[in-house]
C-alpha positions, 0 to 999 in steps of 0.5 A, a space after each residue: 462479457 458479464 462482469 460476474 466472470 470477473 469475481 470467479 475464481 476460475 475465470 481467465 479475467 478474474 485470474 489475470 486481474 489477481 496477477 496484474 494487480 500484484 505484478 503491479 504492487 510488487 514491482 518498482 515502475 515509474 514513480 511508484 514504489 513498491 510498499 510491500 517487503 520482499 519477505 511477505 510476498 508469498 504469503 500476501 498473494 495466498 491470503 489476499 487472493 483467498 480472501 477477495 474470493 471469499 469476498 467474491 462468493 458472498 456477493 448477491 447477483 443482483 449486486 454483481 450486476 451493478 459492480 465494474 472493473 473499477 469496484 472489484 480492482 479496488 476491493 482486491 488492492 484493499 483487501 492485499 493492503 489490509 493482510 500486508 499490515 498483518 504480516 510485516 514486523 515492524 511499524 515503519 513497513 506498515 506506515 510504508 504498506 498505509 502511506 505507499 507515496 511517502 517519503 521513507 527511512 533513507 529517502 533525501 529531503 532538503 532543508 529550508 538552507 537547501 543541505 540534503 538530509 536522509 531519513 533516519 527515522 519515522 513515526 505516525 503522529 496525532 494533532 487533534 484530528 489530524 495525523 501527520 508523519 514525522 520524520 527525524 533527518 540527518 545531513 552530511 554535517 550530521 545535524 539532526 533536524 525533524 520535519 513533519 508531513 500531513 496524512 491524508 484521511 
């Protein structure tokens, strides 16, 4: 079967590639959890699936050829990544939706002592060219302590 199936908005493969990578992206499996707030959902799937086909129709035969499965999936995801941006309302979803893997506001963090922390607050910080996560804690003694994570580019 030609890949050019795959970008069509009335195909099977291209309808089951839309639904799986949202299933995927909106469900909590294994390690990985969901970036995306419930409240955006809808909306998420409306835009993004539009989009990627308005995408899909402005590709040239010849560069449909030489596209696989490996291409088209990451464009999709890119394309639900960036509109998720856009429609969260605060800062901490969208480190959540640009940083999926990350620790988040209420995960636990041990201290250098070994006493669990929990998130309290997060935010994106600049060093130069590089950018870290920075993240306030607070024990069960309430000690406040800040730690910081490097972001990858």
């Amino acid at each position: 079967m030609p890949q050019i199936t795959l970008l069509d908005p009335d195909s099977v493969e291209s309808s089951e590639l839309v639904q799986e990578t949202f299933e995927f992206w909106f469900a909590d499996v294994d390690h990985i959890r969901a970036p995306f707030p419930s409240y955006i959902h809808n909306e998420l799937k409306q835009i993004s699936t539009k989009r990627f086909y308005e995408w899909a129709s402005k590709i040239k035969d010849s560069a449909k050829e030489e596209m696989n499965d490996e291409m088209i999936g990451e464009k999709l995801e890119e394309i639900i990544f960036d509109v998720a941006t856009q429609l969260v309302k605060t800062e901490d979803e969208k480190i959540t939706i640009l940083y999926p893997f990350l620790p988040r506001l209420g995960d636990q963090i041990k201290d250098q002592n070994g006493k669990i922390g929990h998130i309290g607050s997060r935010q994106i910080a600049k060093d130069g060219d590089k950018s870290f996560l920075k993240v306030k804690l607070e024990n069960e003694d309430l000690t406040v302590w800040e730690t910081s994570f490097e972001l990858p580019l």
